[in-house]
C-alpha positions in Angstrom: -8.6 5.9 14.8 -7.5 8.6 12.9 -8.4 9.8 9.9 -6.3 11.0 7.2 -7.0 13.9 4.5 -5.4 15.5 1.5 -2.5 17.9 2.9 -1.7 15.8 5.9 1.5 14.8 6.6 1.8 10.9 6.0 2.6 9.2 9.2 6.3 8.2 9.4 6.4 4.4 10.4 9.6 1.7 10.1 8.6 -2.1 9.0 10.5 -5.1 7.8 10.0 -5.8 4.0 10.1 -9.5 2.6 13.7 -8.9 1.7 14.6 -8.3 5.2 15.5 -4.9 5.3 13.7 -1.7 7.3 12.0 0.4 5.6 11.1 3.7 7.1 8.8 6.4 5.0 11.2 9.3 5.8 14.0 7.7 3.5 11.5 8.4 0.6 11.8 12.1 1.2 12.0 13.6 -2.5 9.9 11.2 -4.4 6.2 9.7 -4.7 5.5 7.6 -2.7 2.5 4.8 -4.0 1.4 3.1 -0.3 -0.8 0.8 -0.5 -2.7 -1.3 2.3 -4.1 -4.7 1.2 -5.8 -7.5 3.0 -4.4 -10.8 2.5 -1.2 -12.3 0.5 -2.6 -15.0 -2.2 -6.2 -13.6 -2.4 -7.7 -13.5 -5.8 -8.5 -9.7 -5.3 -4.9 -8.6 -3.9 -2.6 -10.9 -6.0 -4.5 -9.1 -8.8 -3.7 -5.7 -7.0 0.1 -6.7 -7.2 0.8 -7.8 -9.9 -0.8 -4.5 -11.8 1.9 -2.6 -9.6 4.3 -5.0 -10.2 3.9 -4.7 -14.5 3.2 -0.9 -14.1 6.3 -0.3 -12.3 8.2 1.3 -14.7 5.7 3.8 -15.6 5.3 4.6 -11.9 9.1 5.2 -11.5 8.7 7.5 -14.8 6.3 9.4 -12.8 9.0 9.8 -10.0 7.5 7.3 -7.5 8.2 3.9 -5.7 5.7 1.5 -4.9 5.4 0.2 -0.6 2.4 -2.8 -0.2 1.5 -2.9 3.5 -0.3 -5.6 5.2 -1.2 -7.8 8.4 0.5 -10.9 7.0 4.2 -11.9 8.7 7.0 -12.4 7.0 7.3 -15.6 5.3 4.1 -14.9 3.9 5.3 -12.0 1.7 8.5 -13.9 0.9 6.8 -16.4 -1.0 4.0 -14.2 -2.4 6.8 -12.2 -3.7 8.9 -14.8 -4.7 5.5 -16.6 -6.8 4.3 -13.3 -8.6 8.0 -11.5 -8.7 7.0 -8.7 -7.1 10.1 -6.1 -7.7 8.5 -3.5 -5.0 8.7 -3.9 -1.1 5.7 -5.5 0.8 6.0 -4.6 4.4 4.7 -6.4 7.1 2.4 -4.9 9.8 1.8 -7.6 12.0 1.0 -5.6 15.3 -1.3 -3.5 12.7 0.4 -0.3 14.2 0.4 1.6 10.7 -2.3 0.0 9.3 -4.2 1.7 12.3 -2.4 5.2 12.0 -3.6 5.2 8.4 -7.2 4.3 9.3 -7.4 1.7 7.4 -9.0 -0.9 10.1 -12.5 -0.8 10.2 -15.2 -2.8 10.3 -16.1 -5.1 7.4 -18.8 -7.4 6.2 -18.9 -10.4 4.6 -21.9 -13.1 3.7 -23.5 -11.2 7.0 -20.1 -11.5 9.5 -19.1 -8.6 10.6 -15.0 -8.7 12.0 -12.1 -6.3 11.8 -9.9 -6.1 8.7 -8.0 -3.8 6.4 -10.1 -2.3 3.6 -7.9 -1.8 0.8 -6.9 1.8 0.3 -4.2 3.5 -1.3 -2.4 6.9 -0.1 -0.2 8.6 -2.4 2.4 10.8 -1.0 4.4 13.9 -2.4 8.1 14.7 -2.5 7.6 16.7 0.6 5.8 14.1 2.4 2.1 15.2 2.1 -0.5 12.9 1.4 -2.2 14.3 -2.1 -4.6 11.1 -3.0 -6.2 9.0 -1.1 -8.0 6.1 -2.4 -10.4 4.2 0.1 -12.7 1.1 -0.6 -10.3 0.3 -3.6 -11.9 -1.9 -6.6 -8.9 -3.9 -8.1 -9.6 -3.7 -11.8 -8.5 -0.4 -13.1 -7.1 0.7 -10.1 -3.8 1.0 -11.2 -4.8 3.1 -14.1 -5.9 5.5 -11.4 -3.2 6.1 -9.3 -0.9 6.5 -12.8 -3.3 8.7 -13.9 -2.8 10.7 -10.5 0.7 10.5 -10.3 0.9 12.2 -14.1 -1.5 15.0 -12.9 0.5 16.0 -10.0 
C-alpha cells in the first residue's frame, strides 16, 4: 500500500457522489482540494466530522477550496446521510476501496482487542496544481476542522 507525502502528486481517481454524478480529482485542477476519508456514514465520530465541513463550508470556499468525503459505504447510504445532515459537499463512494487503498488509508485497526481492516480517518489536502501539501492521518474529530482552515489560510 502506498504511502503518500507532502509534494506528491494526489492520485487521480473517478467515483460516483450521492447526487449521482462522477466526480474525477482532475476536474478540480486550479483549486483546493479538502479530501477526506472517513469510516462509516451515521457514526457518532463521522457525522460529527461532516457536519463541521458542512457549517465551515463557506470559509473553506473563501480559502479557494471544495470539500470531497470519501468512504466504503454504497450509495444509498450517502444519499440519506446527506439528505439527514444537509451535507452541501460531495461524498463519494468507494465501495471496491480502490482509492481509499491508493491513498493508504487501509490499515489495520483495533478495537475492544479486535483487530480487522478499516479506513482510519485521514485528510489530504491538495493544491491548485494537484500536489498534496497536508496530510492529516489518525484524525481526532473535534477541532479538526479548525485545522485544515487553519492550513488552507497559511498556504
Amino acid at each position: 500500500m502506498p504511502t503518500l507525502t507532502v509534494g506528491d502528486i494526489a492520485p487521480d481517481f473517478s467515483l460516483v457522489g450521492q447526487d449521482g454524478k462522477k466526480y474525477s480529482l482532475k476536474d478540480f485542477r486550479g483549486k483546493k482540494v479538502v479530501l477526506y476519508f472517513y469510516p462509516k456514514d451515521n457514526t457518532k465520530g463521522c457525522t460529527a466530522e461532516a457536519c463541521g465541513f458542512r457549517d465551515n463550508y463557506r470559509a473553506i470556499e473563501k480559502s479557494g477550496a471544495v470539500v470531497l468525503g470519501i468512504s466504503a459505504d454504497g450509495l444509498l447510504s450517502h444519499q440519506k446521510f446527506s439528505e439527514a445532515y444537509r451535507l452541501n459537499f460531495p461524498i463519494l463512494s468507494d465501495e471496491t476501496k480502490e482509492v481509499i487503498k491508493q491513498y493508504g488509508v487501509w490499515k489495520k485497526k483495533q478495537r475492544f482487542g479486535k483487530t480487522y481492516m478499516g479506513i482510519v480517518r485521514s485528510t489530504f489536502i491538495i493544491d491548485e496544481q494537484g500536489k498534496i501539501s497536508h496530510i492529516f492521518s489518525n484524525v481526532r474529530v473535534e477541532g479538526h476542522v479548525e485545522k485544515v482552515l487553519m492550513a488552507l489560510t497559511s498556504q
